[in-house]
SESELUM-298492 format. One record per residue (C-alpha): x, y, z; residue number from 1. Coordinates in steps of 0.2 Angstrom, whole numbers, plus 2048, in hexadecimal, padded with zeros to 3 digits. Layout:
% SESELUM-298492
   px   py   pz  fike
    X    Y    Z   NUM
...
END
This chain:
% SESELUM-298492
   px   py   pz  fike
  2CB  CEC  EE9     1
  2BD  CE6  EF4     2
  2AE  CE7  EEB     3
  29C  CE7  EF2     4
  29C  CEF  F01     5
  291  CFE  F04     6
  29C  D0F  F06     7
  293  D19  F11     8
  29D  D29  F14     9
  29C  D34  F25    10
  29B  D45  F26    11
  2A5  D4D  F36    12
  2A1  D5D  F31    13
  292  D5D  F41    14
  28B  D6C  F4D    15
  296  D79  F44    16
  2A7  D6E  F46    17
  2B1  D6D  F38    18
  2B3  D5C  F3C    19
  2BB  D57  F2C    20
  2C9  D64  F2D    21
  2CD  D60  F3C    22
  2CF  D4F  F39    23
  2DA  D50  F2D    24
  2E5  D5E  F34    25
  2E7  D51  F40    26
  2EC  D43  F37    27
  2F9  D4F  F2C    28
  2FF  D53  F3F    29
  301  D41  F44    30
  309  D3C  F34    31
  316  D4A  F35    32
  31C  D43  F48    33
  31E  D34  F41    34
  327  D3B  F33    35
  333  D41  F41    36
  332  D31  F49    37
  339  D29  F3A    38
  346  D36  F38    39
  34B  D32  F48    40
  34C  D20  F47    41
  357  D22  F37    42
  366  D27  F41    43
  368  D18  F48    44
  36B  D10  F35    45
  37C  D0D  F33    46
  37C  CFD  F2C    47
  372  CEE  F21    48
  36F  CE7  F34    49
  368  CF9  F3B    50
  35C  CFA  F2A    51
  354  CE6  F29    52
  355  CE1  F3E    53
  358  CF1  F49    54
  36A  CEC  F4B    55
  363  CDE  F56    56
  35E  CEA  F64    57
  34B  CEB  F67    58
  348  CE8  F79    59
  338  CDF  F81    60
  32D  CED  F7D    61
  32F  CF2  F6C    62
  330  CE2  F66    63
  321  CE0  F6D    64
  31B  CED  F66    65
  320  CEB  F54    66
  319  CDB  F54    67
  308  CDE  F5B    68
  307  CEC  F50    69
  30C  CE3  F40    70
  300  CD6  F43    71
  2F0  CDF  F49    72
  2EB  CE6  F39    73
  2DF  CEC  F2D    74
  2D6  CDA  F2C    75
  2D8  CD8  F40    76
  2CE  CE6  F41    77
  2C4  CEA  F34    78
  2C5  CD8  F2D    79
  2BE  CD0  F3D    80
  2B3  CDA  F41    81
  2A9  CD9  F2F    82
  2A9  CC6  F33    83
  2A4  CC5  F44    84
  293  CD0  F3D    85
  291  CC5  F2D    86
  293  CB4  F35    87
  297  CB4  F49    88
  2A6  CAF  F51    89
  2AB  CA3  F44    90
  2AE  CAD  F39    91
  2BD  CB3  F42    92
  2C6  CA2  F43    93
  2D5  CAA  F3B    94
  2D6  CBB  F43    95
  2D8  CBE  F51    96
  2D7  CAD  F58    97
  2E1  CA2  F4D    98
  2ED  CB1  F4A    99
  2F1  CB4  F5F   100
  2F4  CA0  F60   101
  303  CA0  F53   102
  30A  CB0  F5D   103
  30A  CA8  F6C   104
  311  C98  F64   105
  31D  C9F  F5A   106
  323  CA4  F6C   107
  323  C94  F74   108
  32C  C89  F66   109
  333  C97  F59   110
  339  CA4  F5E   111
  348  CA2  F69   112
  350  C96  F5C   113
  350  CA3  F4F   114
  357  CB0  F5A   115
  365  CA6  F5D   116
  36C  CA4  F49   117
  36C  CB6  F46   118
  365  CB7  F37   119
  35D  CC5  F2D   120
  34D  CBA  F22   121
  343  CAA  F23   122
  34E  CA7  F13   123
  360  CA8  F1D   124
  358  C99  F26   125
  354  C8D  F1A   126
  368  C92  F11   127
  36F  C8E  F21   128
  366  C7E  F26   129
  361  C76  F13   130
  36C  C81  F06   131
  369  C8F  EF8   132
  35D  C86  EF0   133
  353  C84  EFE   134
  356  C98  F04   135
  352  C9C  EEF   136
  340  C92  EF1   137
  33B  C99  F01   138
  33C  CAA  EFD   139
  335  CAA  EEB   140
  328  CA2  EF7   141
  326  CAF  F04   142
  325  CBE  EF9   143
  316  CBC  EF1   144
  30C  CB8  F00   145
  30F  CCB  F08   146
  307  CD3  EF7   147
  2F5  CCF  EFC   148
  2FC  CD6  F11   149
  301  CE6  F0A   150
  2F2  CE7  F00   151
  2E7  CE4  F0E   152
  2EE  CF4  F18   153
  2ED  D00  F09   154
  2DA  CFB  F04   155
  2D7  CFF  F18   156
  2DE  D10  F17   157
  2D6  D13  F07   158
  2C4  D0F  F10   159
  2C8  D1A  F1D   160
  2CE  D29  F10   161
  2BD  D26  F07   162
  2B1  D24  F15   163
  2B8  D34  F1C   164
  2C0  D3D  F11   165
  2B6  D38  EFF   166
  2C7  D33  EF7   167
  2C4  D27  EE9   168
  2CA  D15  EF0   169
  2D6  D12  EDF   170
  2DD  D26  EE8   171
  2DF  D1D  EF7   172
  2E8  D10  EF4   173
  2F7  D19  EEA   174
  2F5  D26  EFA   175
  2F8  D1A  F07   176
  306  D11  EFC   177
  310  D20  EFE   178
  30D  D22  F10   179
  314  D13  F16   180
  322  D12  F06   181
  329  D24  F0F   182
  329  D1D  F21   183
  330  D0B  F1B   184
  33D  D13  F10   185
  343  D20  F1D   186
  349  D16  F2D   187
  346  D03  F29   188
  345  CF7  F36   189
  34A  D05  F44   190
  33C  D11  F3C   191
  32E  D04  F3A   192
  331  CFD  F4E   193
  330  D0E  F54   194
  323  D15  F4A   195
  318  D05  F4D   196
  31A  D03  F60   197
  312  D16  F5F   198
  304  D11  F56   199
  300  D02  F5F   200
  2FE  D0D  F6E   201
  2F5  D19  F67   202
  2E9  D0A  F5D   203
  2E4  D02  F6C   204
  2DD  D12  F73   205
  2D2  D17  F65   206
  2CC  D04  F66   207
  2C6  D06  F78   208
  2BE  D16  F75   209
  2B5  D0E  F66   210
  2AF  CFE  F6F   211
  2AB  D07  F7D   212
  29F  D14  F75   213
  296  D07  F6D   214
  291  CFA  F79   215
  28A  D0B  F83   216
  281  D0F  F72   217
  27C  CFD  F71   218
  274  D00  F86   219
  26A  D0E  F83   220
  278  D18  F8C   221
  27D  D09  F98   222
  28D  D00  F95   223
  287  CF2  FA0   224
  278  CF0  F97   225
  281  CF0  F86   226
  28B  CE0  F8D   227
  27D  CD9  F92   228
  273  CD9  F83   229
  280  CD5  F77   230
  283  CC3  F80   231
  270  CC4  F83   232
  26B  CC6  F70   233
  279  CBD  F67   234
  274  CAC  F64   235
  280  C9F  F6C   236
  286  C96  F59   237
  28C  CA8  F55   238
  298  CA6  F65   239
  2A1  C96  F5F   240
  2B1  C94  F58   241
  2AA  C86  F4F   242
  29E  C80  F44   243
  28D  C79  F46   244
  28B  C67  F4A   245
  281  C63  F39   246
  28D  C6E  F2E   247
  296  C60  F20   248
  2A6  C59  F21   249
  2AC  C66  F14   250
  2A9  C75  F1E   251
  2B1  C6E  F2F   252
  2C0  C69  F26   253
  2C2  C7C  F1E   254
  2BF  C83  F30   255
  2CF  C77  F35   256
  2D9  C7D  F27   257
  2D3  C8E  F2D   258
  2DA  C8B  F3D   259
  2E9  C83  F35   260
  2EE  C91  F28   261
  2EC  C9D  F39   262
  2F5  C93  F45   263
  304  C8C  F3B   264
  305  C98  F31   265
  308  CA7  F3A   266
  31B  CA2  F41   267
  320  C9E  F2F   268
  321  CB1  F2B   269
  330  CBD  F28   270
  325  CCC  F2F   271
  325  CC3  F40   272
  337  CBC  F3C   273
  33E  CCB  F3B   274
  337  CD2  F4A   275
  33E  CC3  F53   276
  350  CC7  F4A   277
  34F  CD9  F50   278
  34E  CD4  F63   279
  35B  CD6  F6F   280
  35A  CC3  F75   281
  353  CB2  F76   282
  346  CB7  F84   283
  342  CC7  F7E   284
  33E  CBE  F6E   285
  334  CB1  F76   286
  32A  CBD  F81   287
  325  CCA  F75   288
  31E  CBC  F6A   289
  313  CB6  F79   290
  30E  CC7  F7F   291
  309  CCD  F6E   292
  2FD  CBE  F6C   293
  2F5  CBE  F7C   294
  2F3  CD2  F79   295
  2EE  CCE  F66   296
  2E0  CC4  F6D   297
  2DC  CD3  F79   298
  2D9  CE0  F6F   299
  2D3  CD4  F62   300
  2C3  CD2  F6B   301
  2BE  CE4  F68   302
  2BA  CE4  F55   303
  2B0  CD2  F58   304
  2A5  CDD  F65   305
  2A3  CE8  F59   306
  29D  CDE  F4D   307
  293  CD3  F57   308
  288  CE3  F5C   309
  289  CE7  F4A   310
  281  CD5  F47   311
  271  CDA  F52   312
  271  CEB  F4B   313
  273  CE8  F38   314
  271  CDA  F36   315
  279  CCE  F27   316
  268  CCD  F1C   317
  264  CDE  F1E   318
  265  CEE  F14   319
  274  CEF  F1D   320
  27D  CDF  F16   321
  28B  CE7  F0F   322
  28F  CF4  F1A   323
  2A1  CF6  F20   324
  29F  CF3  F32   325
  2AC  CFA  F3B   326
  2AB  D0D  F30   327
  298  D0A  F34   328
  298  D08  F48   329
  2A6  D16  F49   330
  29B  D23  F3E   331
  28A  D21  F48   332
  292  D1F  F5A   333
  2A1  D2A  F5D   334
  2A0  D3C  F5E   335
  2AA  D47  F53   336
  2B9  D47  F5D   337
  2B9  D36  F62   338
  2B7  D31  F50   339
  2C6  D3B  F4D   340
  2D0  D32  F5A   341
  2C8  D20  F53   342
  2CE  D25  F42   343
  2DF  D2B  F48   344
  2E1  D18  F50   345
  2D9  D0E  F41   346
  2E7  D18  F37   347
  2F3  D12  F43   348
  2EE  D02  F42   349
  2EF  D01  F2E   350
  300  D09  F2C   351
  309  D03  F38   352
  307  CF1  F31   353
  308  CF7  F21   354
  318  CFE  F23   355
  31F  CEB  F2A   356
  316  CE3  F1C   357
  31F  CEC  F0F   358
  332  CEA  F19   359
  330  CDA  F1A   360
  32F  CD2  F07   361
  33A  CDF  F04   362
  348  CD8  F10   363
  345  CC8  F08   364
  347  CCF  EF5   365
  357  CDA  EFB   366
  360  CCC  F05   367
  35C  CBE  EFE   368
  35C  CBF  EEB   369
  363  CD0  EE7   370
  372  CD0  EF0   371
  37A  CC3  EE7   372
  37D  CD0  ED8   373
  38C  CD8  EDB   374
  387  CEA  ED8   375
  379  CE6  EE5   376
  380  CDF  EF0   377
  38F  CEE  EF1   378
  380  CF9  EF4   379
  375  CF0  EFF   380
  36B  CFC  F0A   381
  366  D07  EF9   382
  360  CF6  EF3   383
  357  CF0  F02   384
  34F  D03  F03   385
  34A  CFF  EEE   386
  342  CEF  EF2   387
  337  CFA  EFD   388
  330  D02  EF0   389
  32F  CF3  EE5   390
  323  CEA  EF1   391
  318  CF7  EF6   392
  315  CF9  EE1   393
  310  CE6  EE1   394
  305  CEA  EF0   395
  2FC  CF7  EE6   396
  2FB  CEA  ED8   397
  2F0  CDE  EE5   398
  2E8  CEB  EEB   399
  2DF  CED  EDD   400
  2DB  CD8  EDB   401
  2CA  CDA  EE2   402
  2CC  CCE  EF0   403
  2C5  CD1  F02   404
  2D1  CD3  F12   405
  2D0  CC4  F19   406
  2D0  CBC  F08   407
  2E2  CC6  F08   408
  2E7  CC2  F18   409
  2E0  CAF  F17   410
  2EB  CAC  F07   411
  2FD  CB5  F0D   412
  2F9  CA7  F1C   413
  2F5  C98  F12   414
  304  C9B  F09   415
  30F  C9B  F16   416
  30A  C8A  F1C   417
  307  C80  F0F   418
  319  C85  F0A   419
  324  C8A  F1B   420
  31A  C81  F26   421
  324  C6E  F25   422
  336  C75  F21   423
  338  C82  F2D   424
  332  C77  F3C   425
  33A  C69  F36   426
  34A  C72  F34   427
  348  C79  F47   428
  343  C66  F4F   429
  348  C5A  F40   430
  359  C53  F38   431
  357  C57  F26   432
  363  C4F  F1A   433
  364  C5D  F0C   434
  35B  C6C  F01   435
  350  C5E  EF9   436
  342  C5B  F07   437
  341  C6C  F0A   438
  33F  C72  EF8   439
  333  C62  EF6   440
  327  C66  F03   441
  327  C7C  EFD   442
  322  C75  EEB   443
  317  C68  EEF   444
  30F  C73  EFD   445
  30A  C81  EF0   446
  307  C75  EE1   447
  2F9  C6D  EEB   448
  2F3  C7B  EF3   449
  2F1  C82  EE1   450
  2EA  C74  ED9   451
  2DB  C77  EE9   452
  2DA  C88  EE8   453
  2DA  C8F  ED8   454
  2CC  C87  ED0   455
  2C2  C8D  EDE   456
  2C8  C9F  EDD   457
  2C8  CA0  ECA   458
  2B4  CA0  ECF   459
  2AF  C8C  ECF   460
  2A8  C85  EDC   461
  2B0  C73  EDE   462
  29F  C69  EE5   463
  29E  C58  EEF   464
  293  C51  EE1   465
  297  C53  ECD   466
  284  C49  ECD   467
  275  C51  EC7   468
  278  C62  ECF   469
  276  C71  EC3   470
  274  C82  EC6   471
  274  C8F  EB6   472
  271  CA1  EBB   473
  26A  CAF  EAF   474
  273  CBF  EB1   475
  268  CC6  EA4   476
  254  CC5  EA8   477
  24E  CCD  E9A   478
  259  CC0  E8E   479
  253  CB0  E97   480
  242  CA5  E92   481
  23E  C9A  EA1   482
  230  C8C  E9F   483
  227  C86  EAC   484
  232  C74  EAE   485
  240  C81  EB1   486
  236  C8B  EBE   487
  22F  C79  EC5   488
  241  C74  EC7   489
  248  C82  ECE   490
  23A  C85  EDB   491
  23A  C72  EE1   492
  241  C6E  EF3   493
  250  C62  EEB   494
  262  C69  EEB   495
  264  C65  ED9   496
  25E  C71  ECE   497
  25D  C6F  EBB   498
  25A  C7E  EB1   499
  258  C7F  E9E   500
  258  C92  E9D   501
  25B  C98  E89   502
  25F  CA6  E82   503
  250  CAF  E7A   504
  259  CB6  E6D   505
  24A  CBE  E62   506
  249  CC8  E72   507
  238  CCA  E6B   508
  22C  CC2  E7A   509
  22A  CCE  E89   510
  225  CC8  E9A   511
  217  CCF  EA5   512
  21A  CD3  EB5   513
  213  CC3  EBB   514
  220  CBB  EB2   515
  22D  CC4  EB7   516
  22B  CC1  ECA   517
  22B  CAE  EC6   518
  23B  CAF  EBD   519
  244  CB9  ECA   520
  23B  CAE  ED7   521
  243  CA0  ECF   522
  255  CA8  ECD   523
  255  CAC  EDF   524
  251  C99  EE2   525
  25E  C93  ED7   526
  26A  CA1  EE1   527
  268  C99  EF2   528
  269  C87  EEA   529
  27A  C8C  EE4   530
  27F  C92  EF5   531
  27A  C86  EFD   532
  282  C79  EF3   533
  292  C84  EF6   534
  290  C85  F09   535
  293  C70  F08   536
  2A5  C71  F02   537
  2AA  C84  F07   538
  2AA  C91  F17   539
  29B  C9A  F18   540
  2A4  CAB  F11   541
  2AC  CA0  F01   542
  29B  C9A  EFF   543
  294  CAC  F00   544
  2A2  CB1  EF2   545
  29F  CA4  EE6   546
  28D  CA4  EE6   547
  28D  CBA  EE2   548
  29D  CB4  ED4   549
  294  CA8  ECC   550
  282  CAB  ECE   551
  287  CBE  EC5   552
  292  CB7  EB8   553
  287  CA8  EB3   554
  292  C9B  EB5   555
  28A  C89  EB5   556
  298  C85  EC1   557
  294  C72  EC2   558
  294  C70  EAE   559
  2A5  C76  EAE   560
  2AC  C6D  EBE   561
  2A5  C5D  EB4   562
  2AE  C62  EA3   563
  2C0  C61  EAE   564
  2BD  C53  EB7   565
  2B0  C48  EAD   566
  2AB  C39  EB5   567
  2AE  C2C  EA7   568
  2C1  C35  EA5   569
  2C9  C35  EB7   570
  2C7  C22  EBA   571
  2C9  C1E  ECE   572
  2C6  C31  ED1   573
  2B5  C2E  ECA   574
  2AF  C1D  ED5   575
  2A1  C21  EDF   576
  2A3  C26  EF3   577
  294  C22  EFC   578
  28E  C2F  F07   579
  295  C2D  F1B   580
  299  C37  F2A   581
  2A9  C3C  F36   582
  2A5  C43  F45   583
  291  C48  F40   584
  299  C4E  F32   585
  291  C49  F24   586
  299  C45  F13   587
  28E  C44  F03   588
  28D  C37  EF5   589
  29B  C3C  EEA   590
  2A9  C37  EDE   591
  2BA  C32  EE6   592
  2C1  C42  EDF   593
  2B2  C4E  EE7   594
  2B7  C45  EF8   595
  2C9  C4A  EF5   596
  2C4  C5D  EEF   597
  2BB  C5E  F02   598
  2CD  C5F  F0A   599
  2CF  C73  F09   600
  2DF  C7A  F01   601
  2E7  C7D  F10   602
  2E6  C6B  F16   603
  2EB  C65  F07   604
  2FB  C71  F04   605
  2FE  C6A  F16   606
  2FE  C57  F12   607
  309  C5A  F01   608
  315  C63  F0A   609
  318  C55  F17   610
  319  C47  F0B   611
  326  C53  F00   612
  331  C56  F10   613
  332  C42  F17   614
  337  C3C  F01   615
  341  C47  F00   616
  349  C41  F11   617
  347  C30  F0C   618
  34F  C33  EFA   619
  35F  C3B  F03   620
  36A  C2A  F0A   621
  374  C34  F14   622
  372  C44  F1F   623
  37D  C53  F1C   624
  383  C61  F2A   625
  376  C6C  F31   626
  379  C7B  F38   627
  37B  C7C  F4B   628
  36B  C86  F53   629
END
């Protein structure tokens, strides 16, 4: 679970209304018609088709609508929102901008050739065009990347149940699991299409209303004047999509694989696949794609307003620093009825995406894996409805991982690139000769993406210098003994900070006050040292995440990154790289292998995954038949 964040709850109950009743007589009300929709929509299965692709009937406007709706998310809304207030604009990168670019793509060079190979998953595709092996890999890939999706939408619900409702979070989450399990479960692919083209509708209004009341909120009563001093009081960086012109060459290459992981990887997924599956042809396809991005963008501007008028109000170093945004702004500007309707919407939002996050690993497990077991595959529409329940558990199972939504949503995406990214479009545009470029370019893809990531996310920083640069942080004051070449160091104006803090283990020498504030002016030194060290090779929010990780748990991150990789024991990794620039970009002194560990996960996944596909090509003499697209 997200951790960290300030839980204000709001209290509806105002002027004699019983606020919170009626809130949640409504939402029992609004769950119980789409209940009925589902019901409804359930008729119309008949078949494996009806259940996993709507027996390949949607028309213009609920394909359009099930996809806008299972894309605009928690993390578009709440996610985006909480970014644009803690670091401007660019902090949104991969939602909503990157994420309406791949839609819009995906329309333009995806989606038509799809359609036109019936298929029911990503993995039918690489059967058909590479072999099994290929079809096995990809979906042992794609999988795992929905758990952190579905996880994402169930801690969102959860907020809203504990903001409004003072539900414990771990209630939450089992409470929206069964939600979207009982929709999914009902009417498949009909019932989620239906119920989600409703939601969409009915989450745009509550948007509108919410932006709306705020910027007149943010005027003094004058929604001109709100616009007006939200572009007059937001400083021009926080409007780029880019970085400054003296951030290092680290930070601009992870804001490229930002827009990489966000742009490619967005048409590699079977949620959107599916979708495109379930239309009733090739331009309908096409143009639901290309409508849902340019609407995605749209409506994707609301929750950055939000938080940009969040980031003059309550500012980042405030008291306020951890306040979730969007619960904030909706609980101090909207009246109780239209807080009810915001709610309503929000819910809307989470669940419908949800429910698609959960089919869609679910078709993948079902179709291709489980159906090859005879019994299964006899029974194929219980087993498909099984699965259902089967990934919704493992997205309980994330849920409660600790990571942030956009940490969730970032790593579903990365997945997808560094792994579908080469063999799907190569298998669209290209001539492959076999299964062993494909499977190449999926292993190597997630090998080296791993081999980038997981250090980092196991809570060590990997810096652009193993030199002199040591931080140690105390956890526990009353434990440490600082002397004054440790305070000398850690208050100097260097970068490198050398600390010699012991354990005092008598625990016998007090400190006066005087003391004290020296030691924790000194920690708090140290602190920022450590961040900025970790803004060099990181985004500004990984750097924000490492530095709370290890600066609580003490790690002398350095220390450990030099036990891996010491300088004497890597040989050509550990030549010296002077210090240079790309671009205004600056690079600094480093080893070989702190050069290479500035390329971000992403990028690198990326690379590997190219050079996988063209050996293998090159490994295979001669080409073998394709299937005909």
């Amino acid at each position: 679970m997200e951790t960290g964040a300030v839980v204000e709850t709001i209290d509806l109950n105002q002027g004699g209304i019983p606020g919170q009743l009626i809130l949640g007589v409504t939402l029992g009300l609004y769950m119980l018609i789409l209940l009925v929709l589902s019901l409804i929509a359930s008729k119309n299965i008949k078949s494996e088709e009806d259940f996993l692709v709507a027996g390949r009937r949607l028309g213009l406007f609920l394909c359009w609508g099930s996809i806008i709706a299972t894309w605009f998310g928690a993390e578009t809304v709440a996610g985006s929102a909480q970014s644009a207030r803690d670091y401007g604009l660019v902090g949104t990168i991969l939602d909503p901008w990157a994420c309406s670019c791949a839609l819009v793509l995906t329309g333009i060079f995806y989606a038509p050739k799809l359609w036109a190979m019936k298929l029911y998953t990503t993995g039918d595709f690489f059967r058909r065009v590479y072999g099994t092996k290929a079809e096995l890999t990809c979906s042992a890939v794609q999988i795992p990347s929905y758990f952190g999706w579905i996880a994402a939408q169930y801690l969102a619900l959860a907020n809203v149940l504990l903001v409004y409702f003072r539900i414990p979070e771990n209630w939450g989450i089992i409470i929206a699991f069964a939600i979207a399990l009982i929709f999914t479960m009902i009417g498949g692919m009909w019932s989620v299409t239906l119920i989600d083209t409703v939601q969409i509708l009915i989450a745009f209004v509550g948007l509108i209303v919410l932006v709306f009341v705020s910027l007149v909120a943010f005027g003094n009563g004058s929604l001109t004047d709100g616009l007006n001093r939200l572009f007059a009081e937001t400083p021009a960086q926080d409007f780029s999509l880019f970085e400054a012109p003296d951030a290092t060459l680290a930070v601009v290459l992870a804001t490229c694989g930002t827009w990489a992981t966000g742009v490619f990887g967005g048409p590699l997924g079977q949620d959107l696949h599916q979708r495109i599956f379930s239309a009733r042809s090739a331009a309908t396809a096409r143009w639901a794609c290309i409508f849902s991005g340019v609407s995605y963008l749209a409506f994707g501007m609301i929750p950055l307003a939000i938080g940009l008028m969040a980031r003059i109000e309550l500012p980042p170093n405030s008291t306020f620093a951890e306040v979730r945004v969007l619960m904030y702004m909706a609980g101090h500007n909207l009246s109780v009825p239209l807080a009810i309707i915001f709610v309503v919407s929000f819910v809307s939002i989470v669940l419908s995406t949800a429910c698609s996050a959960v089919l869609t690993p679910a078709t993948v497990l079902g179709n291709n894996f489980l159906s090859r077991i005879p019994v299964c595959h006899r029974n194929r529409l219980m087993v498909e409805r099984l699965c259902v329940l089967v990934m919704s558990l493992f997205g309980v199972w994330t849920a409660y991982s600790g990571e942030s939504l956009f940490g969730l949503l970032d790593l579903s995406l990365s997945i997808s690139l560094v792994a579908l990214f080469v063999p799907l479009t190569m298998g669209l545009y290209g001539k492959p000769k076999g299964e062993l470029p494909a499977i190449l370019a999926m292993v190597l893809g997630i090998l080296f993406f791993g081999f980038r990531y997981a250090p980092e996310k196991i809570g060590y920083g990997l810096p652009e210098s193993f030199g002199p640069c040591r931080v140690t942080v105390a956890t526990q004051l009353k434990n440490l003994k600082w002397d004054e070449s440790v305070k000398a160091a850690v208050s100097s104006e260097s970068l490198t900070v050398e600390t010699a803090a012991t354990e005092n283990n008598s625990g016998e020498q007090e400190r006066n006050s005087h003391q004290a504030e020296l030691v924790e002016e000194a920690i708090e030194r140290a602190r920022l040292s450590m961040h900025t060290e970790f803004s060099k090779f990181v985004s500004p929010q990984r750097a924000d995440e490492l530095t709370d990780r290890n600066f609580v748990s003490g790690v002398d991150w350095v220390t450990y990154m030099n036990l891996i990789f010491p300088k004497e024991k890597i040989g050509l990794l550990g030549m010296t790289v002077p210090g240079f620039k790309v671009f205004g970009h600056a690079f600094e002194r480093g080893t070989l292998l702190t050069l290479l560990l500035t390329i971000p996960a992403d990028l690198w996944g990326l690379l590997a995954s190219f050079l996988g596909y063209f050996v293998g090509q090159f490994l295979l003499r001669s080409p073998q038949p394709r299937a005909r697209l």
